[in-house]
Biopython code that builds the backbone (N, CA, C, O; Angstrom):
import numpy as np
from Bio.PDB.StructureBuilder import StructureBuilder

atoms = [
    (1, "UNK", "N", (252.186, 313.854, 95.041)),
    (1, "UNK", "CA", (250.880, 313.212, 95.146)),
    (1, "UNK", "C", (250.081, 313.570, 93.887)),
    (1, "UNK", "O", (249.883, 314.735, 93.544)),
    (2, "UNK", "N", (249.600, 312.413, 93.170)),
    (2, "UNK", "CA", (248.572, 312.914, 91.587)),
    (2, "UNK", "C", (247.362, 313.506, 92.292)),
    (2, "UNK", "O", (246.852, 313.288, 93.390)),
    (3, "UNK", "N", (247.066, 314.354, 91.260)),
    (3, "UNK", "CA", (245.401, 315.185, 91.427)),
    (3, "UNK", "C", (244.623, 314.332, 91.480)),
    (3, "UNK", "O", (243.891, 314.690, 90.557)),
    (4, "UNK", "N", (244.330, 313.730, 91.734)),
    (4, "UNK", "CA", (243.294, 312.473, 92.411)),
    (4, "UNK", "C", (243.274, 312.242, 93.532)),
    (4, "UNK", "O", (242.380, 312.649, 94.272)),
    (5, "UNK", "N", (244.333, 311.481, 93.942)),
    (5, "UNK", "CA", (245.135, 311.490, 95.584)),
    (5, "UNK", "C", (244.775, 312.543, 96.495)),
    (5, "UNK", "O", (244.364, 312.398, 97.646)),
    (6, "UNK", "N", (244.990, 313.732, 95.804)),
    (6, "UNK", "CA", (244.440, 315.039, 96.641)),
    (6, "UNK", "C", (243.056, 315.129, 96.749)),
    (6, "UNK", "O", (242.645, 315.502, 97.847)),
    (7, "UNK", "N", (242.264, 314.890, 95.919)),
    (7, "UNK", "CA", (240.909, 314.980, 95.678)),
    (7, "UNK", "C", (240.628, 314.206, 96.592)),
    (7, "UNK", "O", (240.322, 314.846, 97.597)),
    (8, "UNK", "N", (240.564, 312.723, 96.791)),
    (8, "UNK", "CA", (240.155, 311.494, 97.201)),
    (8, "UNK", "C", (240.420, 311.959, 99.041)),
    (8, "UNK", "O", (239.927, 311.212, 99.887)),
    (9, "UNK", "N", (241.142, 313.096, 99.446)),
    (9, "UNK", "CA", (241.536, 312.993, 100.830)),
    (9, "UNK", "C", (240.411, 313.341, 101.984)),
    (9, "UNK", "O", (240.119, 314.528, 102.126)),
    (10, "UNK", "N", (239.965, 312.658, 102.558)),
    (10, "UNK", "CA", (238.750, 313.172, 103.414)),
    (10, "UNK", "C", (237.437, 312.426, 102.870)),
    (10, "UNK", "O", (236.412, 312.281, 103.535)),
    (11, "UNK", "N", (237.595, 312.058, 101.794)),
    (11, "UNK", "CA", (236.271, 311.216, 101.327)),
    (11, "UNK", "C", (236.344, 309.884, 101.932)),
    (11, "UNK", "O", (237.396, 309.375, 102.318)),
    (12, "UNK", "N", (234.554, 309.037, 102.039)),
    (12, "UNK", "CA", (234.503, 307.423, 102.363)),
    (12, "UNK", "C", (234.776, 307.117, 100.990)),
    (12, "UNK", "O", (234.578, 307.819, 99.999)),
    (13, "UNK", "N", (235.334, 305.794, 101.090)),
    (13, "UNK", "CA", (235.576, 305.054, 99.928)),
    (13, "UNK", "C", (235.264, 303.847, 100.929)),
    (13, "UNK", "O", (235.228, 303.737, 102.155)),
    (14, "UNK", "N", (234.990, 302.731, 99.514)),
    (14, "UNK", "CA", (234.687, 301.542, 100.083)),
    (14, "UNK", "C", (235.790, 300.431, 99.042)),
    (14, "UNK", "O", (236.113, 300.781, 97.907)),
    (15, "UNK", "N", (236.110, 299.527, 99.457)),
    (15, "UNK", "CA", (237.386, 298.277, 99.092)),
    (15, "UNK", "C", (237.240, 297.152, 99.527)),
    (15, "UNK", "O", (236.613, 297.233, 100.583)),
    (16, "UNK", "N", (237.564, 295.794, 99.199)),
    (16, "UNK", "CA", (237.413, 294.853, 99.654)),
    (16, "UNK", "C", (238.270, 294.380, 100.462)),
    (16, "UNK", "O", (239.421, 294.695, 100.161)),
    (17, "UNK", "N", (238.137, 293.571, 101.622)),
    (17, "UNK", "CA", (239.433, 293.347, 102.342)),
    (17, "UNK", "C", (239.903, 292.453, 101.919)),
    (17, "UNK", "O", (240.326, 291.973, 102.971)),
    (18, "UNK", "N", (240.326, 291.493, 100.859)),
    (18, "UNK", "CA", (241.076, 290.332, 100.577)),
    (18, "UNK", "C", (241.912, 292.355, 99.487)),
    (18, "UNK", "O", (242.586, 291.950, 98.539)),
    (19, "UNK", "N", (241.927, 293.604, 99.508)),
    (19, "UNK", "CA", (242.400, 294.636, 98.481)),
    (19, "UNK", "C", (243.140, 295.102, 99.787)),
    (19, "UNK", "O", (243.848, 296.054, 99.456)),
    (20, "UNK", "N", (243.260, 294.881, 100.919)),
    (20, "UNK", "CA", (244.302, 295.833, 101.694)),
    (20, "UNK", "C", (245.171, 295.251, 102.056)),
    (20, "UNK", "O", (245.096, 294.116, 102.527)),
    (21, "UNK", "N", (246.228, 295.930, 101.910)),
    (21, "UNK", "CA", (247.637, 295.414, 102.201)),
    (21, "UNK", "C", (248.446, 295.605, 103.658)),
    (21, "UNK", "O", (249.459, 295.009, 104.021)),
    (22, "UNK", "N", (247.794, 296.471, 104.269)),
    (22, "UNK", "CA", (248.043, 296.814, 105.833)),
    (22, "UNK", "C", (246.929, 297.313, 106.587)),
    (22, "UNK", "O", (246.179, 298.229, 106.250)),
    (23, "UNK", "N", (246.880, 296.528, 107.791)),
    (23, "UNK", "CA", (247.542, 295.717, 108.521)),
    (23, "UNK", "C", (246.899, 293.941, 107.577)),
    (23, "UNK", "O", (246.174, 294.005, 106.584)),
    (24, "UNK", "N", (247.183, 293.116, 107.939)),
    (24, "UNK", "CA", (247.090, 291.973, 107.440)),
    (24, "UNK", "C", (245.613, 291.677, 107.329)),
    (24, "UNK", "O", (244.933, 291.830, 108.344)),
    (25, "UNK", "N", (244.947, 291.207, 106.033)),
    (25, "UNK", "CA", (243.778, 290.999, 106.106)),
    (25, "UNK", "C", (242.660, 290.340, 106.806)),
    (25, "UNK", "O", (241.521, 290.760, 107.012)),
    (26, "UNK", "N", (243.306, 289.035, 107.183)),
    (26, "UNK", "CA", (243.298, 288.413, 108.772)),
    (26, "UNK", "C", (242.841, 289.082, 109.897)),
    (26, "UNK", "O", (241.974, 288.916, 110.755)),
    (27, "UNK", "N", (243.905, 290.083, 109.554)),
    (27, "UNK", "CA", (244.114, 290.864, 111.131)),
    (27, "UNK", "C", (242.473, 292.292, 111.342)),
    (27, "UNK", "O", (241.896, 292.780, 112.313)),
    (28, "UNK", "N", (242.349, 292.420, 109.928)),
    (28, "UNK", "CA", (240.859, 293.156, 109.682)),
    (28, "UNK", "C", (239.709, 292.722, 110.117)),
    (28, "UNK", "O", (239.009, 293.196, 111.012)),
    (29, "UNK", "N", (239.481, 291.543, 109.270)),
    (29, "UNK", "CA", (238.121, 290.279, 110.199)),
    (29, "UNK", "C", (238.093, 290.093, 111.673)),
    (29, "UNK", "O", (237.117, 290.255, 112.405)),
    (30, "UNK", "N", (239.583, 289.644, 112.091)),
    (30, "UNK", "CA", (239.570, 289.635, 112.959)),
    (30, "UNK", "C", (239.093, 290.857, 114.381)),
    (30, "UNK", "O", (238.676, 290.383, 115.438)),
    (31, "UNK", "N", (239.200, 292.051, 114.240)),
    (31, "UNK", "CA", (239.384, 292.961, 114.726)),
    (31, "UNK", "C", (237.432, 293.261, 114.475)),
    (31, "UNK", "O", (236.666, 293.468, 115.416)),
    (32, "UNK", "N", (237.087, 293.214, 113.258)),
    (32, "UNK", "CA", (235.714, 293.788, 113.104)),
    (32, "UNK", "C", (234.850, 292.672, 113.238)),
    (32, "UNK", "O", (233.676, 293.035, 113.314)),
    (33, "UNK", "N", (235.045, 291.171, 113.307)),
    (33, "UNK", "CA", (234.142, 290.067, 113.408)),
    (33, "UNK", "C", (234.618, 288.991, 114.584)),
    (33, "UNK", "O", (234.156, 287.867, 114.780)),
    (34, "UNK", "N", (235.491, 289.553, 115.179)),
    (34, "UNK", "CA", (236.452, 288.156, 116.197)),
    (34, "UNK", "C", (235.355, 287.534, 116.906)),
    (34, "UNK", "O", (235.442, 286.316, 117.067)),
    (35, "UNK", "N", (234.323, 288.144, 117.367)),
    (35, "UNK", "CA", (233.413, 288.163, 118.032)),
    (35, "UNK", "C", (232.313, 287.608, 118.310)),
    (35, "UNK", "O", (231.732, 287.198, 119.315)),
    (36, "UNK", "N", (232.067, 287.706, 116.743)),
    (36, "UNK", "CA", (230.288, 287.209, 116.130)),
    (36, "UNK", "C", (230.503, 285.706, 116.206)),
    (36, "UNK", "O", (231.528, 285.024, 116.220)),
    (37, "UNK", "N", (228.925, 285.344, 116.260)),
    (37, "UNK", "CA", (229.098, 283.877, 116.580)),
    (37, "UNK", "C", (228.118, 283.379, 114.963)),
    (37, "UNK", "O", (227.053, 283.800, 114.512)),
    (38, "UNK", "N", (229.285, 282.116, 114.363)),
    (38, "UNK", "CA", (229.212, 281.251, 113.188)),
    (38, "UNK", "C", (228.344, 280.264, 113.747)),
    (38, "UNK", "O", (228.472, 279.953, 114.931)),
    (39, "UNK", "N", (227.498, 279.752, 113.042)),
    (39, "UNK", "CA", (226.403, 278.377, 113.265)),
    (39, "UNK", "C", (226.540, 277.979, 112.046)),
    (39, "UNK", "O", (226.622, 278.737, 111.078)),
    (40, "UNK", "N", (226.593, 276.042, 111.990)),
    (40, "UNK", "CA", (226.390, 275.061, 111.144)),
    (40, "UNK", "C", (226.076, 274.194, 111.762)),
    (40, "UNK", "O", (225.573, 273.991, 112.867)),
    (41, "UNK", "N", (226.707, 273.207, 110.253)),
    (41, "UNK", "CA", (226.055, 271.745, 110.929)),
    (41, "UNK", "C", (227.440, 270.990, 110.849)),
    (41, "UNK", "O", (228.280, 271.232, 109.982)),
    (42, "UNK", "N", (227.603, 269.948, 111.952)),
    (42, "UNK", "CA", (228.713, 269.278, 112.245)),
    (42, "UNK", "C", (228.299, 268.162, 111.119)),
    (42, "UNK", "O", (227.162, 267.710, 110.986)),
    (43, "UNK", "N", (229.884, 267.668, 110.030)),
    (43, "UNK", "CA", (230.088, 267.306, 109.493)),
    (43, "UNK", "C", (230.824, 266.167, 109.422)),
    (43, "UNK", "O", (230.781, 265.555, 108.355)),
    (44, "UNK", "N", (231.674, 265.617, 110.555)),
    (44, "UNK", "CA", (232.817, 265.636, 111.070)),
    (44, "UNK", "C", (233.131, 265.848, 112.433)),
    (44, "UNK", "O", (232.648, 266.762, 113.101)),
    (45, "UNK", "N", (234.173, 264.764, 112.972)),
    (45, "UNK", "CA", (234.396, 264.580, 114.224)),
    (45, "UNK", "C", (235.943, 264.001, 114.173)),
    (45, "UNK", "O", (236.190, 262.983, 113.526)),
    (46, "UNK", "N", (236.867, 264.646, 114.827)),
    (46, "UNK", "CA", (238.156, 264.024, 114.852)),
    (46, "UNK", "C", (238.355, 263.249, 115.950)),
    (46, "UNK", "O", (237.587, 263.553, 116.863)),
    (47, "UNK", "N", (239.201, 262.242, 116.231)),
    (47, "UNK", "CA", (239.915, 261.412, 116.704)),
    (47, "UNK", "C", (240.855, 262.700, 117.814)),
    (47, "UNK", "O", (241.082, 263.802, 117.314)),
    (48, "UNK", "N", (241.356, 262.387, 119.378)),
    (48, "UNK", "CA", (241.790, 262.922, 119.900)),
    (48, "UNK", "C", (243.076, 263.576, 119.418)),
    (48, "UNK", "O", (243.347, 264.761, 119.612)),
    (49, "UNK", "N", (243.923, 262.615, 118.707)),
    (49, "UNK", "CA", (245.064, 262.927, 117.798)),
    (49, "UNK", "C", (246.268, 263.172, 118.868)),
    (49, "UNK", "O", (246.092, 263.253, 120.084)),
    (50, "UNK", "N", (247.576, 263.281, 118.173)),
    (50, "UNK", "CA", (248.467, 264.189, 119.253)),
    (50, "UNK", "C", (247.954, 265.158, 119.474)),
    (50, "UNK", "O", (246.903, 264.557, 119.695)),
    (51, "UNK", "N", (247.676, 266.204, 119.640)),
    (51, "UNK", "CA", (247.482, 267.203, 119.967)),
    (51, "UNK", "C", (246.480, 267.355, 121.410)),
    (51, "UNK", "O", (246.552, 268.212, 122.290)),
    (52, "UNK", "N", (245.471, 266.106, 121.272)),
    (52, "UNK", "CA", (244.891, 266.290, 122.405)),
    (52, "UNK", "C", (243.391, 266.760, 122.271)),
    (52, "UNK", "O", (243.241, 267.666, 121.451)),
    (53, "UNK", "N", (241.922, 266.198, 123.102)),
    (53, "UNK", "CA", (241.181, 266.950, 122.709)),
    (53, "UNK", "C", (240.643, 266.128, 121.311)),
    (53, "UNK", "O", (241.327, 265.434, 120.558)),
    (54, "UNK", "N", (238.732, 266.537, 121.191)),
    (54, "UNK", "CA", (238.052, 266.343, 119.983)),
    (54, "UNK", "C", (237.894, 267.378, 119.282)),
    (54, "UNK", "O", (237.507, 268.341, 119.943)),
    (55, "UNK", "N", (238.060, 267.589, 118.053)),
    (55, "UNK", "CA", (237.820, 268.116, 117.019)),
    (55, "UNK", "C", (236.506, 268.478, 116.102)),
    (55, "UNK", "O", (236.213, 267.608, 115.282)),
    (56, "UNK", "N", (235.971, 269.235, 116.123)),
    (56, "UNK", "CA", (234.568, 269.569, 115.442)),
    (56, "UNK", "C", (234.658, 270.023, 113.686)),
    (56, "UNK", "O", (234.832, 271.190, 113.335)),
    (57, "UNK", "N", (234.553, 269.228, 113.016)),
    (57, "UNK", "CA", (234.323, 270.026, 111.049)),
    (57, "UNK", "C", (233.125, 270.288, 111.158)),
    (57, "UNK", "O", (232.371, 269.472, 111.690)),
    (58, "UNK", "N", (232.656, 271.534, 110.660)),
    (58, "UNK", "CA", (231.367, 272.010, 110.494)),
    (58, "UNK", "C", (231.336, 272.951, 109.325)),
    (58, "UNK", "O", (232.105, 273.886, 109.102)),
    (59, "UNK", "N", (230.065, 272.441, 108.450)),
    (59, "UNK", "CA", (229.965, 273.298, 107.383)),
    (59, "UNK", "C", (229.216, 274.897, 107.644)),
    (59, "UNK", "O", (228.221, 275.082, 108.346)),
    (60, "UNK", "N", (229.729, 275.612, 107.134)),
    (60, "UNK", "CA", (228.819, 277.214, 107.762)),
    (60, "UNK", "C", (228.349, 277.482, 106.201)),
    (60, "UNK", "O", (229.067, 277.045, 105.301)),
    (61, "UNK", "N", (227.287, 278.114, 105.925)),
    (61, "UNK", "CA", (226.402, 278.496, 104.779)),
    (61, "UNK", "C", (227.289, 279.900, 104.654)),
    (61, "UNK", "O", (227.597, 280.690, 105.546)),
    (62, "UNK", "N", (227.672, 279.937, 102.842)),
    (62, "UNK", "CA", (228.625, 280.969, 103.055)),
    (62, "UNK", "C", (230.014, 280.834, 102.783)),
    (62, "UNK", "O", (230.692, 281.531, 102.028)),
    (63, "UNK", "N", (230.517, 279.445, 103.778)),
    (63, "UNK", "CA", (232.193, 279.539, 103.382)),
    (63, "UNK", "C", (232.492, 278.411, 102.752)),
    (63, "UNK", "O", (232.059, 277.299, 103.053)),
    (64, "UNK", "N", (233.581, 278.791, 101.457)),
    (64, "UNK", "CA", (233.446, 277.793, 100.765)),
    (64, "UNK", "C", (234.679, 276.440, 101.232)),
    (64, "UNK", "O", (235.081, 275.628, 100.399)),
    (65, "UNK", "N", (235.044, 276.440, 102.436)),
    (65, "UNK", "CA", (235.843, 275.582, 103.154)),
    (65, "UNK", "C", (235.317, 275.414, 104.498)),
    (65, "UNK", "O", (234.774, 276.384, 105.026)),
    (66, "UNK", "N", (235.427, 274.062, 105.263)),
    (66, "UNK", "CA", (234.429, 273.632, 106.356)),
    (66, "UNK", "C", (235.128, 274.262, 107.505)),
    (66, "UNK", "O", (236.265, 273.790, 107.510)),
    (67, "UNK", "N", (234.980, 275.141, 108.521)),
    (67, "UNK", "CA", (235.427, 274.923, 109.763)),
    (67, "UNK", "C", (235.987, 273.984, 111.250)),
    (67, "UNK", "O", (235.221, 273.183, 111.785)),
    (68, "UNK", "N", (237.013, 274.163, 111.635)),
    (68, "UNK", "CA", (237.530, 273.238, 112.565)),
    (68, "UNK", "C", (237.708, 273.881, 113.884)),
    (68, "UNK", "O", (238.468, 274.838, 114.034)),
    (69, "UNK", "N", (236.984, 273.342, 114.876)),
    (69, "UNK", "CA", (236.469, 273.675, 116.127)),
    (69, "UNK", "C", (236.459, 272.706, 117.168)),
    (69, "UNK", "O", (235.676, 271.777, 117.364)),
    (70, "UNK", "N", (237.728, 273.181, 117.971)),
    (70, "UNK", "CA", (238.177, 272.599, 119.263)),
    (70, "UNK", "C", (236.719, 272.478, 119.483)),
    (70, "UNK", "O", (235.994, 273.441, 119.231)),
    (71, "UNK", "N", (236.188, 271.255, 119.978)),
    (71, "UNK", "CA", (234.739, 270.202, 120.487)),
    (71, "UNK", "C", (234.155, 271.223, 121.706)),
    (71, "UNK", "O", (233.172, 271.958, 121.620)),
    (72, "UNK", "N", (235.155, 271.028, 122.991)),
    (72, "UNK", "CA", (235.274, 272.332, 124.000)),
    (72, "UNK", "C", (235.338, 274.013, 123.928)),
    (72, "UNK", "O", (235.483, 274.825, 124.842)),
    (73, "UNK", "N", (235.201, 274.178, 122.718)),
    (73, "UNK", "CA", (235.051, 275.968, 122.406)),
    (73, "UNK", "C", (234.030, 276.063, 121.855)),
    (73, "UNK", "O", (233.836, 277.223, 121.492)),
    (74, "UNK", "N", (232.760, 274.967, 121.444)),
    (74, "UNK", "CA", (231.418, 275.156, 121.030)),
    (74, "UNK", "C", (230.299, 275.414, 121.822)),
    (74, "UNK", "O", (230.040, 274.619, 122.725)),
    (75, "UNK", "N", (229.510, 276.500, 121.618)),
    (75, "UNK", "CA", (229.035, 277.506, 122.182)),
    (75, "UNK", "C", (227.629, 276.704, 122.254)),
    (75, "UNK", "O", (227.444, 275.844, 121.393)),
    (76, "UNK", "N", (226.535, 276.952, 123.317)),
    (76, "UNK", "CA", (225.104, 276.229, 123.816)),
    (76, "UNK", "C", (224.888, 276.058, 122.019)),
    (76, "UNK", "O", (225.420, 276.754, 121.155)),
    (77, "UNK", "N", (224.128, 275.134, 121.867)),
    (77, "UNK", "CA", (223.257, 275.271, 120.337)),
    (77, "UNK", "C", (221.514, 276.239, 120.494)),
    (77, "UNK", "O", (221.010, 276.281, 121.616)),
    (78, "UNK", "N", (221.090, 276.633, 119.810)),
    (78, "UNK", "CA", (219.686, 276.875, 119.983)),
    (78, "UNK", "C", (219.286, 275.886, 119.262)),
    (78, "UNK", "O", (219.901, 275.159, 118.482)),
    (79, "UNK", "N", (217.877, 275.924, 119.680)),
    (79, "UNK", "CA", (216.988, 275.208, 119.228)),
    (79, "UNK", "C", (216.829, 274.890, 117.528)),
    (79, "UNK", "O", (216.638, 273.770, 117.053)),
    (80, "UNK", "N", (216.934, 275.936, 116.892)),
    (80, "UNK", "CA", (216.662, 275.957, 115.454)),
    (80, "UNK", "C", (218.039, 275.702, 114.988)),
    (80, "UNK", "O", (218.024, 275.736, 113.758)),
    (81, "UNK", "N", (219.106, 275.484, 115.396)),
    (81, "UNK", "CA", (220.430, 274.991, 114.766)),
    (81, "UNK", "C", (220.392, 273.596, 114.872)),
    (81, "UNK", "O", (221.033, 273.051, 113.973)),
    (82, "UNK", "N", (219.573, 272.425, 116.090)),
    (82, "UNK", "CA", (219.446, 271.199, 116.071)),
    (82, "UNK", "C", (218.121, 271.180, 115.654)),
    (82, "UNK", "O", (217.672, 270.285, 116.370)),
    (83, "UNK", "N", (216.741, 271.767, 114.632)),
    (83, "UNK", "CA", (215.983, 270.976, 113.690)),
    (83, "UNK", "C", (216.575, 270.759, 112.858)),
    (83, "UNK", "O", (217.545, 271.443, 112.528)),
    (84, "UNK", "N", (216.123, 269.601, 112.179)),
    (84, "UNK", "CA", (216.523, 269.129, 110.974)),
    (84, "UNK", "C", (215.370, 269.824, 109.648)),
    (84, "UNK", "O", (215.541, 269.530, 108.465)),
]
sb = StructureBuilder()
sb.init_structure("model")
sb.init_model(0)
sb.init_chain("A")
sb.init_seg("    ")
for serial, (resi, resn, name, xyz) in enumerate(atoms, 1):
    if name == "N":
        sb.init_residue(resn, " ", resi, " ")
    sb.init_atom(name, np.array(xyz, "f"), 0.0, 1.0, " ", f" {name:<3s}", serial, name[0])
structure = sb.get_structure()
């Protein structure tokens, strides 16, 4: 182990998670954010498709790709998510 390695043992450090390699970075968000609830604005509406079921695209402030949300897994709106 380099003299650093030893040093560094017991200390916080901070890293980005797109920088860890185990468990899957995915699997990080998931575990510390599975939870929290995302608000936008619907963008987009799919067609039942094979699969079955409407489809929700919604842009979220923040990600730079739109979200896709089974129609039936969208949560009450508040009030200030439908002003314009």
């Amino acid at each position: 182990m380099s003299q650093i390695a030893g040093r560094l043992k017991g200390y916080y450090v901070r890293f980005r998670v797109q920088d860890v390699h185990l468990p899957d970075p995915s699997a990080v968000l998931q575990e510390l954010h599975g939870d929290d609830v995302l608000e936008g604005r619907v963008v987009d509406l799919s067609d039942s498709g094979e699969a079955g079921g409407m489809f929700v695209v919604i842009e979220v402030r923040g990600l730079m790709r739109p979200c896709i949300v089974a129609a039936d897994r969208l949560l009450p709106a508040t009030k200030r998510a439908w002003s314009h």
